[in-house]
N, C-alpha and C positions, 0 to 999 in steps of 0.2 A: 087493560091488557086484552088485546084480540083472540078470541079462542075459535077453530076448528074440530071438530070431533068428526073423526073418520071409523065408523064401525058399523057393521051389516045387522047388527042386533036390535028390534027395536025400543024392545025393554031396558037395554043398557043405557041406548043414547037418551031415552026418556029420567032413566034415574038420572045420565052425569048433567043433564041438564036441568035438572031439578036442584042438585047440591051446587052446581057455579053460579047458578040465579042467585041465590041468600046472599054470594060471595061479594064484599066490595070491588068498585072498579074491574068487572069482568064483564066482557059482550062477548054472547055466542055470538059466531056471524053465519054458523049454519055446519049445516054437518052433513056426510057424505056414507051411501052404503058401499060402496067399491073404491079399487086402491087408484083405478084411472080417475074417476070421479072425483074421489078426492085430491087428485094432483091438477085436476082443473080446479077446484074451488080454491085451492092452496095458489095458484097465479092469479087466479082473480079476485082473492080477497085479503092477499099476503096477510095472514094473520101473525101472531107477533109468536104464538103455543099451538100446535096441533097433538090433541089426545086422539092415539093410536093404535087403533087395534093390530092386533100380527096375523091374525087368520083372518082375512077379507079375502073378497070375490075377485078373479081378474089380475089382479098386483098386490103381494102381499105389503105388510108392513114395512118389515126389513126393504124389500124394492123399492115402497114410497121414501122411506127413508135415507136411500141411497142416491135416490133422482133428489129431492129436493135441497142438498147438501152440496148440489152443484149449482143451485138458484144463486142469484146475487144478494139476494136480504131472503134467506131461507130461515123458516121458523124453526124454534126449538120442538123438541120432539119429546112427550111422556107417552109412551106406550104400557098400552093396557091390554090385561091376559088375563085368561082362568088358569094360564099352566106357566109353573115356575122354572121350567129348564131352558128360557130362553134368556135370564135375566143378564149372564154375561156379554152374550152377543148383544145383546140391548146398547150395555152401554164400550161396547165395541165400536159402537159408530157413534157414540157422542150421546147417546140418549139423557136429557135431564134427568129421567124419574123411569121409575119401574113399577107397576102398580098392579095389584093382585085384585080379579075381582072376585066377591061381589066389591062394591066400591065403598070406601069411608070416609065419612064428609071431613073427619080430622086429614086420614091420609092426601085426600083430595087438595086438602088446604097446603100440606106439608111439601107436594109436589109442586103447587103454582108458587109458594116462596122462595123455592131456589129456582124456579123459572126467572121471575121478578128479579133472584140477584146477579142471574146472569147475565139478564139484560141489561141492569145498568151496569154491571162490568163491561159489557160492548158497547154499551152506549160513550161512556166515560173511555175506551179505548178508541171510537172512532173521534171524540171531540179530541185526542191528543194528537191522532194521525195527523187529524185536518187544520187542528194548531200548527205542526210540526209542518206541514206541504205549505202552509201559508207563512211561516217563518219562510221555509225553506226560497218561496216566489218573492217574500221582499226583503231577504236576501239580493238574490239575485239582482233587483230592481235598483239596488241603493250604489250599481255600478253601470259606467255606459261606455262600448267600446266606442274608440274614435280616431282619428287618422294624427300622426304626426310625425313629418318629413320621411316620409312611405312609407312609414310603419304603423301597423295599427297599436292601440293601447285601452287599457283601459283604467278609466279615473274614478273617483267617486261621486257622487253626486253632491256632497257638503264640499269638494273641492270646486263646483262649479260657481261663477261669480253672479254671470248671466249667460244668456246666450240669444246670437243674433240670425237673421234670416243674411244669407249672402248669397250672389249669383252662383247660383246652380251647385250650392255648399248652404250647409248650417255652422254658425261658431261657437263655438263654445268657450269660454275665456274665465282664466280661473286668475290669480294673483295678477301676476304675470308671464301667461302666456297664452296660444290658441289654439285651438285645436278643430280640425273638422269631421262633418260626418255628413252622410246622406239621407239623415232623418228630418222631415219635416218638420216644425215647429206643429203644427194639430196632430202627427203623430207622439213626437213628445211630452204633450199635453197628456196623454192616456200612459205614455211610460213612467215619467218624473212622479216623486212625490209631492202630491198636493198640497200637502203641508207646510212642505217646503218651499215651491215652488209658485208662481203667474205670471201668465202672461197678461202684461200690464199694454200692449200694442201689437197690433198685427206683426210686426217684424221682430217683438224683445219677449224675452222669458226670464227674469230674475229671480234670483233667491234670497227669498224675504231676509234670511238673515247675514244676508250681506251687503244691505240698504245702509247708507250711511246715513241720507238727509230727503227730506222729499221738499221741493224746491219749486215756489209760484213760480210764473211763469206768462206768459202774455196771454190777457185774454179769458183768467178762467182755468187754464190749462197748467198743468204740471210738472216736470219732470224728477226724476228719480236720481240720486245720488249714490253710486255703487261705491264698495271702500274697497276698491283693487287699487294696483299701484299707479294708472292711470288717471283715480278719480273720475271713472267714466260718470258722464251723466247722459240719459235715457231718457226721451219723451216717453211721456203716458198718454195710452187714448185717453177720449173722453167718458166715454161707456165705463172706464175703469179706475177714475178719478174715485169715486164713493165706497168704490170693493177697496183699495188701496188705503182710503184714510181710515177704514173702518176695521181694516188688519194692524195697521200701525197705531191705534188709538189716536189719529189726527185730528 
């Protein structure tokens, strides 16, 4: 845990850093005697806790406190006092801890544990967000808008069979039928899923799980057996003969 100490005392900052040194996994990363001062070292060294005095030079507490809640990864806040009438407003604005001096290495301890569990509750809330934005994006991905007889639509991507390079059109062809779009086959690449999907030739993109047979060929060379209703078969470049048997256990 990164810690900050913002207090003009220098007696203080010399005890609270006397009691956080003993403390496991704690780096001071420096400490500040004024409230501007301290909202520069608090941008330059986003610490994860900032201990905060409320009477400082210039910008009180309560101010620091109020600017840095507007930061985008703003640290939690224990503020620290010789006077007890502020302890509501403290946690008025969110303050972790409230702490009375002189300072005690128990208390001391007792405020950086609910620092710590509040962290991994943010922690553990933003890996759900970013679960949930990444469901949310392949989502979206596992469908592709596409043209059919002037209308547009959209299909799934396990509905795709393969899909061809066509003059001044891409195809897309699922059991039995086709469909088109204005997406490049190298922009596709970056859309489709990869899992699902290769491009086995400059001009084809199939989905592996709708290969029927992978089929010699003259020469060396390959071609790919789709199971649409057509039985389409698909040359394979060369460059993609060894990616191809090494997916299909060939």
């Amino acid at each position: 845990m990164r810690v900050l100490i913002i207090e003009d005392e220098a007696p203080a900052v010399n005890e609270l850093r006397y009691i956080l040194k003993q403390l496991d996994d704690i780096t001071v990363v420096g400490d500040a005697q004024s409230g501007l001062k301290g909202l520069e070292m608090i941008r330059k060294h986003r610490p994860d806790v900032v201990f905060l005095d409320i009477e400082i030079p210039d910008l009180g507490g309560f101010d620091v406190a109020a600017e840095v809640v507007e930061y985008a990864q703003s640290p939690l806040i224990i503020f620290c006092t010789a006077y007890d009438e502020y302890a509501i407003k403290a946690f008025e604005v969110n303050a972790v801890d409230y702490i009375l001096k002189p300072y005690d290495d128990e208390r001391i301890s007792q405020a950086l544990w609910r620092a710590q569990k509040r962290l991994d509750e943010k922690r553990i809330y933003n890996d759900q967000v970013r679960s949930a934005m990444h469901q949310i994006v392949d989502n979206r991905l596992r469908k592709i808008v596409v043209e059919s007889k002037g209308r547009l639509k959209v299909i799934d991507q396990e509905d795709i069979y393969w899909i061809g390079a066509s003059v001044g059109k891409t195809e897309f062809h699922t059991f039995d039928d086709i469909y088109y779009s204005n997406h490049t086959l190298q922009n596709l690449e970056k859309i489709l899923d990869d899992k699902l999907f290769l491009r086995i030739h400059r001009s084809h993109i199939i989905n592996l799980n709708k290969v029927r047979e992978l089929i010699p060929w003259f020469s060396g060379s390959f071609q790919v057996g789709v199971d649409d209703k057509e039985k389409t078969n698909l040359a394979v470049g060369r460059d993609k003969v060894k990616v191809l048997k090494s997916i299909l256990n060939y």
